[in-house]
C-alpha positions in Angstrom: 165.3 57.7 139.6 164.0 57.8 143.2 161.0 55.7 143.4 158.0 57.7 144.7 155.6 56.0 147.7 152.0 56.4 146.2 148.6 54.9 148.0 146.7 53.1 145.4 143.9 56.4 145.5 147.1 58.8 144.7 147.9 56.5 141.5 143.6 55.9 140.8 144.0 59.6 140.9 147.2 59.9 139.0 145.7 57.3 136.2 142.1 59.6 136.6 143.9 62.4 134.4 144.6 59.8 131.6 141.4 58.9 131.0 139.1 61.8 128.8 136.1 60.3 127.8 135.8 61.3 123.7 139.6 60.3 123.7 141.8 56.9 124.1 145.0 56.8 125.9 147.3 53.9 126.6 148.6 53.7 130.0 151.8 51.2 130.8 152.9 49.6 133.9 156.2 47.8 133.9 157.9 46.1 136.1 160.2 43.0 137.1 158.6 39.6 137.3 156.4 39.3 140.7 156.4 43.2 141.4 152.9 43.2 141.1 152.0 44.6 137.8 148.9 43.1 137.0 147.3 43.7 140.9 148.6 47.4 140.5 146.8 47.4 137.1 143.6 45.8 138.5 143.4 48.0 141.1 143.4 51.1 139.3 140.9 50.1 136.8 138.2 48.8 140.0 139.1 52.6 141.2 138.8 54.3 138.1 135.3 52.1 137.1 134.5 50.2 133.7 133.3 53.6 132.1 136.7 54.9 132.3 139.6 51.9 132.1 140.2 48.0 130.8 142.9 45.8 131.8 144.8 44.5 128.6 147.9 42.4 129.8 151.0 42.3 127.7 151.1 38.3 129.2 148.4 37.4 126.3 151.5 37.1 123.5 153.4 34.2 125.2 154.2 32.0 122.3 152.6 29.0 123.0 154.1 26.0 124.9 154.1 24.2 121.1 155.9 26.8 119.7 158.1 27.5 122.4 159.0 23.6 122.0 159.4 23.6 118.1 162.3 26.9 119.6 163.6 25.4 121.8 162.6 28.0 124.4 160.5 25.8 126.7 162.6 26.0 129.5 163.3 30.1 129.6 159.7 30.8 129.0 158.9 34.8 130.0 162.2 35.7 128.5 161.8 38.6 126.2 162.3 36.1 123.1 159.4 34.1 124.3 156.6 36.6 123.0 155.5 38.2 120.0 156.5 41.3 120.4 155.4 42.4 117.0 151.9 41.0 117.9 151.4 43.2 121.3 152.6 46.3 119.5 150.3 45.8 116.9 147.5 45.4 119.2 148.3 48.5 121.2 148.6 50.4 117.9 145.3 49.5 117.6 144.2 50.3 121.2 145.8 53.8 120.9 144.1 54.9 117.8 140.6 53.8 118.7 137.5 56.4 119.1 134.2 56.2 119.9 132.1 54.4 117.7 134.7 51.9 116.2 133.9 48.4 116.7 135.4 47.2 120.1 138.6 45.6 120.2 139.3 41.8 121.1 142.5 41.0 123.3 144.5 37.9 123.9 144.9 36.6 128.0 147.1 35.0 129.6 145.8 32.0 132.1 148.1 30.7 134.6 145.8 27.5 134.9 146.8 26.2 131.9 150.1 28.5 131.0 148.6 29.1 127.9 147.5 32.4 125.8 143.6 32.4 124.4 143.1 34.5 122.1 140.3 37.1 122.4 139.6 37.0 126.1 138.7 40.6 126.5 137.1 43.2 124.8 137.8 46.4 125.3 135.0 48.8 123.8 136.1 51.6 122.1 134.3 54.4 124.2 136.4 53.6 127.1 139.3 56.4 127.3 142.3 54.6 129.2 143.6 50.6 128.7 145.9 50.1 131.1 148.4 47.1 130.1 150.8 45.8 132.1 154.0 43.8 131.1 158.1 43.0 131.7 159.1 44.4 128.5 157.2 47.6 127.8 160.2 49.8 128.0 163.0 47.0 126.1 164.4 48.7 123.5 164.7 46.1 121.0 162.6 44.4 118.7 158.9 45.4 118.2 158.8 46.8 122.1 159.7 50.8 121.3 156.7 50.9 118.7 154.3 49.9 121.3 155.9 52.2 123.4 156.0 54.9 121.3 151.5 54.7 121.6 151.7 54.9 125.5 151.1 57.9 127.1 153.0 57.0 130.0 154.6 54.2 131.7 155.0 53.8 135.6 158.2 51.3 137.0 156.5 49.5 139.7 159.5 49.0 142.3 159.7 46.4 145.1 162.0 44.9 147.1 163.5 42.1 145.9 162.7 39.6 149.0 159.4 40.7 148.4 159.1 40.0 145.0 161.1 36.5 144.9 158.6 35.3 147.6 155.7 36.1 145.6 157.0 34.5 142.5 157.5 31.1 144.6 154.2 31.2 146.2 152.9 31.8 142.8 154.8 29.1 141.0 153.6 26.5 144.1 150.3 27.5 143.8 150.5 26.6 139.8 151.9 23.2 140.1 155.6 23.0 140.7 157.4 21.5 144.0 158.8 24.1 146.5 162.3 23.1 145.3 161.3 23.6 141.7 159.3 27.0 142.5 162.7 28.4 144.4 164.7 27.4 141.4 162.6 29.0 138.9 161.9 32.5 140.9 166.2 32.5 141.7 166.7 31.3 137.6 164.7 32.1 135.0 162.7 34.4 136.6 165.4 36.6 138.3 167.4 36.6 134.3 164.4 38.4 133.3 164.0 40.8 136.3 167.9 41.9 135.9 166.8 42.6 132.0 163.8 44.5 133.2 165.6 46.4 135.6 167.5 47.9 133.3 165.0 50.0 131.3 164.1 51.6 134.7 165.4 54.5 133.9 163.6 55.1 130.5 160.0 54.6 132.9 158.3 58.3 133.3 157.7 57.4 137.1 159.0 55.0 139.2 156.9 53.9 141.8 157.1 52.1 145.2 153.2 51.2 145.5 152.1 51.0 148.8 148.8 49.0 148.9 
């Protein structure tokens, strides 16, 4: 699938037809680590306003650290085995099937500060008609990931180029703590196993796009 250039107004406006007020649709964007997922997802819900959209990041079921340890996972943490798959599609289950007038729905976060999941960070009030959520894994086709698929009305592949996107990841893993050395080796490790897993459900996205900020 040829990725499609698209302005951040030409996928507010894209996103814009998702959102019926009276209804609730889930919208996902998917991507490889460090392709900009959750800026993409930010910036559609500032264009679209809090009447219309919520952020809810698929980043909030991490296992935590402990558990990852007690696994003996700790050192391939963001692989897809190092969430709770079962958890997200639950939660989106429940995002998908909310109307107005249900009680509002409490979401787990993800905080880099601490590399820890906290439980409940955002609420996202059920007369609100699109949740965008953002994740590696949305499209995997193992495990718990096709049910939470399954509630999505669509999911965009964010593409970017892959100097682009390794850069990011170092800066970001710098900027959290790690040595440049250690950064480098985690973006070129880890991080890239996951983005080659991620790449391939591109083809099972419903657009791809090449986001041009």
């Amino acid at each position: 699938m040829t990725p499609a250039a698209a302005t951040t107004a030409e996928l507010v406006a894209r996103a814009r037809r998702l959102a019926v007020p009276g209804e609730r649709r889930v919208l996902g964007i998917v991507g490889p680590p460090g392709a900009g997922k959750s800026t993409l997802a930010r910036a559609v819900v500032d264009g679209l306003g809090p009447a219309l959209a919520v952020e809810v990041g698929m980043d909030g079921y991490h296992l935590s650290n402990a558990v990852l340890a007690d696994l003996g996972r700790g050192a391939r943490k963001g692989a897809i085995d190092t969430f709770d798959d079962a958890g997200y599609a639950a939660l989106v289950a429940r995002l998908a099937e909310a109307r107005p007038g249900d009680p509002p729905v409490y979401a787990p976060v993800f905080r880099r500060e601490i590399e820890e999941p906290v439980a409940a960070g955002v609420a996202v009030p059920s007369d609100v008609p699109l949740v965008v959520t953002e994740g590696n894994y949305l499209l995997a086709p193992t495990g718990a990931w096709p049910w939470a698929r399954a509630r999505m009305a669509q999911v965009w592949y964010l593409d970017v180029p892959d100097a682009v996107r390794l850069a990011r990841l170092e800066e970001r893993h710098h900027a959290f703590g790690k040595s440049r050395d250690d950064a480098r080796r985690w973006a070129n490790g880890s991080d890239q196993v996951n983005a080659d897993a991620v790449a391939a459900t591109r083809a099972a996205a419903d657009v791809v796009v090449r986001w041009a900020a």
